[in-house]
N, C-alpha and C positions, 0 to 999 in steps of 0.2 A: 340595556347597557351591558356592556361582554363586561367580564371575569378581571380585565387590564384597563380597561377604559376610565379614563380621568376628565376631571371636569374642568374647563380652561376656562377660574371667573376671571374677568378683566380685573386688573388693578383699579382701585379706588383714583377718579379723577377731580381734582381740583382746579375750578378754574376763576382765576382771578383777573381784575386792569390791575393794569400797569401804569403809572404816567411817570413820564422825566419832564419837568417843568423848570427851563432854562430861561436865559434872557435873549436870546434870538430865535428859540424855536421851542415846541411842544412836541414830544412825541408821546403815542400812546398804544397800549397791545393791550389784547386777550392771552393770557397768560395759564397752558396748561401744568400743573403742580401732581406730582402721584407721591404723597408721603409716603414713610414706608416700604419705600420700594430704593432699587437703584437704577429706578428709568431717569433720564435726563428731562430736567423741566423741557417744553417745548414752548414757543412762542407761536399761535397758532392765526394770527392776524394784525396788524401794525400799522401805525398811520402817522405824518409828522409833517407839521406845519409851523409856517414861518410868522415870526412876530411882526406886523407890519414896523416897517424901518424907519425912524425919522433922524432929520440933521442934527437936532439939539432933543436930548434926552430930558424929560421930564417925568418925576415918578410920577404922578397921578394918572395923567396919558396914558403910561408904560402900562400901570395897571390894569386900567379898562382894555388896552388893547392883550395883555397878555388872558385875561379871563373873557375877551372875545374868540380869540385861538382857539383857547381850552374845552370854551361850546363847539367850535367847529371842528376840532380833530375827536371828540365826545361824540358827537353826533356822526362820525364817519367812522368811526368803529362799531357805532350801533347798528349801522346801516350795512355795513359787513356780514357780522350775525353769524359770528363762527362758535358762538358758545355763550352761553348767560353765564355771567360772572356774581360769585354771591361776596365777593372781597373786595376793597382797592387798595392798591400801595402806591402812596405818592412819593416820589422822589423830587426835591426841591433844590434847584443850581442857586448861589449867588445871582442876585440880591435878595432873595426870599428868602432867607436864613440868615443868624448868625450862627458865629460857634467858640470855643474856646476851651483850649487843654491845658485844666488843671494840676498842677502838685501840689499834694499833701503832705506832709510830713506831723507825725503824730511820734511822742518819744517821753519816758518815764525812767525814772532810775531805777527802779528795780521793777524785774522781766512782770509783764499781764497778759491776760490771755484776750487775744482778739476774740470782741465778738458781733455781731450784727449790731446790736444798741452802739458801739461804737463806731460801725462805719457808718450805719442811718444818720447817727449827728455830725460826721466828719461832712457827708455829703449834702446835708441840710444845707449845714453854713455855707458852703460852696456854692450851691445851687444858688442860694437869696442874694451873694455874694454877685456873681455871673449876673441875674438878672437885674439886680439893680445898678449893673453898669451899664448894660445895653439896653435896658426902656426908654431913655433919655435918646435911640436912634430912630424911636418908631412913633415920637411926639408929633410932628408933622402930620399922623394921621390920625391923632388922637386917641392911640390903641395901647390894648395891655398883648402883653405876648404870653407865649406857651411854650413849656416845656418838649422839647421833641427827642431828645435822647438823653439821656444819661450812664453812661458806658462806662465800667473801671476796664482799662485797657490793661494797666499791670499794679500789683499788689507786691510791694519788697517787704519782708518780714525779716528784720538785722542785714539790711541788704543784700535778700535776696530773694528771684525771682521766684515767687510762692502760688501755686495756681491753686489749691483751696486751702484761704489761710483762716477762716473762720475756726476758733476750736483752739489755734495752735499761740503758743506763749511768744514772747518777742519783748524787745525794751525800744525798739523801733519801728515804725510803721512811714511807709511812703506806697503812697498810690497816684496813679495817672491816671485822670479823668477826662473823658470828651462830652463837653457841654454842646446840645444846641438848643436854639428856640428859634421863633417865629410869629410873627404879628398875628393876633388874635382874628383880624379882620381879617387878612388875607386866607387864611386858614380854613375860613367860613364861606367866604366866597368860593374857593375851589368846590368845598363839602357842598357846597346848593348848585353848584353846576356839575356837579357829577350826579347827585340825584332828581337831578332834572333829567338826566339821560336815562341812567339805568337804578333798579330800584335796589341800591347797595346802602345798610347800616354800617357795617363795619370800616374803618378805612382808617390805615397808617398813615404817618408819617416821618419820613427821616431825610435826611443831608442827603447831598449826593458825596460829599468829600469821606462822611463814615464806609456809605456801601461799597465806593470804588476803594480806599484802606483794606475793608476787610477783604474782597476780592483778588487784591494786589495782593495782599501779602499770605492769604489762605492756597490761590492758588496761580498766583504769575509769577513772582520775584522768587529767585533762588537765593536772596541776601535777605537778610532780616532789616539792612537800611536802605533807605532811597529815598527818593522825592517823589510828593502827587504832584501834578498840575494841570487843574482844569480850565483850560479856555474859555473861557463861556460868551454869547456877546457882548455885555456891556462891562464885567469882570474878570479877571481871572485870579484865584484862587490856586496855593499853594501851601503843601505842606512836608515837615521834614518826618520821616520816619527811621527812632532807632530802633533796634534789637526790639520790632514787632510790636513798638511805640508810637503812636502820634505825638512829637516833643512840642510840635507848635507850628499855629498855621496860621498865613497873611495873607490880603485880598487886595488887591487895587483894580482901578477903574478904567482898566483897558483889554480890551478881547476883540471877538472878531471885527466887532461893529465900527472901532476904531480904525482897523487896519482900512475898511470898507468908507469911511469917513474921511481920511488923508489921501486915499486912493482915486474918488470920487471928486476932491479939491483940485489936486494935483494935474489930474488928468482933465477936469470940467464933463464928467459925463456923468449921469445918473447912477445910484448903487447897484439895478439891476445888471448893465452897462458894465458895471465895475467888474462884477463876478465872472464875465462872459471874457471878458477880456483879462482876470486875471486865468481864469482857465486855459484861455491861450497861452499865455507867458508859462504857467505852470507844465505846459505839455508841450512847449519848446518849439511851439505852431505861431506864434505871435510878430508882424518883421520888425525891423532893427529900430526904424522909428518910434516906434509906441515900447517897444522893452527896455529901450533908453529910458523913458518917461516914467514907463513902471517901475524901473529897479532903481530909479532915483528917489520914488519918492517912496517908496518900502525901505532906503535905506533908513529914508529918515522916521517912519514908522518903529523898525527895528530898534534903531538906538533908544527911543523912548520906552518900548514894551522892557527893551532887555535892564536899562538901566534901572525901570522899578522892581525888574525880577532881581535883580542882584542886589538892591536895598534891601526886597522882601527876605532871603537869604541871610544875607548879615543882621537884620534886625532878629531872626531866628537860631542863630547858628551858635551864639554863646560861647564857650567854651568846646564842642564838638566841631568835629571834622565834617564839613558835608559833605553827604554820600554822591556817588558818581555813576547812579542807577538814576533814572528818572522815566517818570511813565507819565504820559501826557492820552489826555483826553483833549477830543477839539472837534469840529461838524469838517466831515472828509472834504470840504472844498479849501480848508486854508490848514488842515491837520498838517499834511508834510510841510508846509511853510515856517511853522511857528517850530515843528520837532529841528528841523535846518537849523533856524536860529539859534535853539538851546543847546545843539551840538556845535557849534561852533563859535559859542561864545567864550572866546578868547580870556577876558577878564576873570568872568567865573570859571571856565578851568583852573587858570593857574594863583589866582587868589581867593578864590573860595574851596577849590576841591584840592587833592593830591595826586587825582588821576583826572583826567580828559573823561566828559559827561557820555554817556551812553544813554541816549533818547531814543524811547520805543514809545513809537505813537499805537495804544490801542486798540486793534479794529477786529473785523468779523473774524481774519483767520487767525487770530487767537485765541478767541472766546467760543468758536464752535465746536471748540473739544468739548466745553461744556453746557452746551445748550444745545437743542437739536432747533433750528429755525426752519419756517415752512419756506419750500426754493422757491415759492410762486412768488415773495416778496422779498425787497431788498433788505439787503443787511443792515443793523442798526446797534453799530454797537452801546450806544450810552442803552436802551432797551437790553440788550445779550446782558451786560454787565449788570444792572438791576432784575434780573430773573435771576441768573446766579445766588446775587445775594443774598434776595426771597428767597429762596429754594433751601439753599445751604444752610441758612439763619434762623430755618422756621418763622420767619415772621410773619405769615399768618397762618 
């Protein structure tokens, strides 16, 4: 070796799955990680499959079909074979979660000093609080649930924003917490069909509503408020964010499957049918006969999605302003549909916001500044968007 000569070790590779586990589809990656370094996580293989579709939604069904998916998109990234993964991190859409953002408010007439004994029991009660209102939704299957996150999102110490307040005096304490959990059974199920595939102990869990929060607001939003909202098939989910807050988030029982459900009626043709022929219409290829039909019966789709999103809003919105940033996740065949809607919903512009909504749906060319993805495969943002998070979070 000469006089100048360097030795070039590779960085330390980590490779972990991935999975986004929604209510109309599965997606799942091998996921390269370099701690340590400021290489960008890479997604080095991906796969996404659809929940078989039915007319009338039943959980039990839903279930078995959704951990039949989970085997088959499992098994085709095994069959890939772009890396053994020794992690997993599951990301979980509405219905497989709940969640809920707490305030605390803690206050003493003369100043104490904050300390961990104190916020352990602030968030105890909290916790026991949260869970024993939502077991009562996971009765139907007989199940106790689990813990999946517990996040202090912000810490005011005499009202104000304190980023490490342990240690420091105050006569007032308010904290914002994001609860979630999830059915014990389901939770299990996933964990035996992932290690029926690949031979992984380790394995996360979290929301998808926190990962996409922290991603939005770490490295998307140039405002510290706005709104999530995530499409999902059989939900969608929605939350307000202030000043780098989750204040509070509401779910109702409409997404894409619905759109897919009225469209499908309307028209009398099967759901496959449906998507082929909303594609048409969407790409302005469709003739005059059938986009009569479509856009008649989307109107009335619309009215129903919007009018629960503007309930969901006003049940949230309290005494704040809502914000007029909105970032919307959705599967790219009905994304630009639903972002159309939210931007031009007349109502919530000018009774819920003070400005006209600015709707930015999501997708690969935003998220590839931070992710590097392999070109042999398509783009997937709900996957880009949960690498990030991994990556950024250390979560594993």
């Amino acid at each position: 070796m000469g006089l100048f000569s360097f030795s070039k070790k590779k960085p330390k590779r980590d490779v972990a799955l991935c999975l986004d586990i929604g209510s109309a589809n599965i997606g799942a990656s091998l996921i390269a990680l370099y701690p340590g370094t400021i290489i960008q996580p890479e997604v080095i293989s991906s796969s996404r499959k659809d929940i078989p579709f039915t007319d009338e939604l039943n959980f039990d069904d839903f279930l078995i079909a959704m951990t039949k998916t989970l085997h088959l998109v499992l098994l085709d990234i095994h069959k890939k074979a772009k890396g053994v993964p020794e992690k997993a991190f599951v990301v979980l859409a509405s219905p497989w979660y709940a969640s809920e953002t707490k305030k605390i408010h803690y206050s003493k007439d003369t100043p104490f000093t904050f300390t961990k004994e104190i916020w352990d029991a602030l968030l105890k009660d909290e916790v026991k609080h949260f869970e024993d209102e939502h077991m009562s939704k996971y009765k139907h299957i007989g199940d106790h649930a689990r813990l999946l996150e517990k996040k202090n999102i912000k810490v005011y110490l005499n009202g104000y924003d304190t980023e490490n307040p342990v240690g420091k005096k105050t006569k007032t304490l308010d904290l914002s917490l994001y609860l979630s959990m999830s059915p014990l059974s389901i939770l299990s199920l996933i964990h035996t069909k992932i290690q029926s595939v690949f031979a992984i102990d380790k394995i996360r869990f979290s929301s998808f509503l926190y990962a996409s929060f922290v991603v939005f607001r770490d490295m998307i939003s140039e405002s510290k408020d706005f709104i999530c909202i995530d499409v999902g098939g059989e939900v969608t989910d929605i939350a307000i964010i202030k000043d780098d807050a989750i204040v509070d988030s509401v779910s109702f029982p409409l997404g894409k499957n619905a759109l897919i459900r009225s469209l499908s009626k309307s028209l009398k043709v099967s759901p496959p049918d449906v998507l082929s022929l909303f594609a048409l219409y969407s790409s302005g290829r469709c003739e005059d006969k059938i986009k009569n039909k479509i856009e008649s019966a989307l109107a009335k789709i619309q009215s129903e999605w919007l009018s629960h999103f503007q309930k969901g809003l006003m049940t949230m919105k309290g005494e704040l302003e809502v914000p007029n940033a909105v970032f919307i996740t959705a599967d790219k065949d009905v994304g630009e549909w639903f972002r159309m809607a939210v931007e031009n919903d007349e109502f919530g512009q000018y009774a819920l916001s003070e400005r006209k909504f600015n709707a930015i749906l999501i997708d690969g060319s935003i998220l590839n500044r931070y992710v590097t993805w392999n070109g042999e495969l398509e783009s997937d943002p709900f996957i880009m968007l949960e690498t990030i998070f991994i990556s950024r979070n250390k979560i594993l």
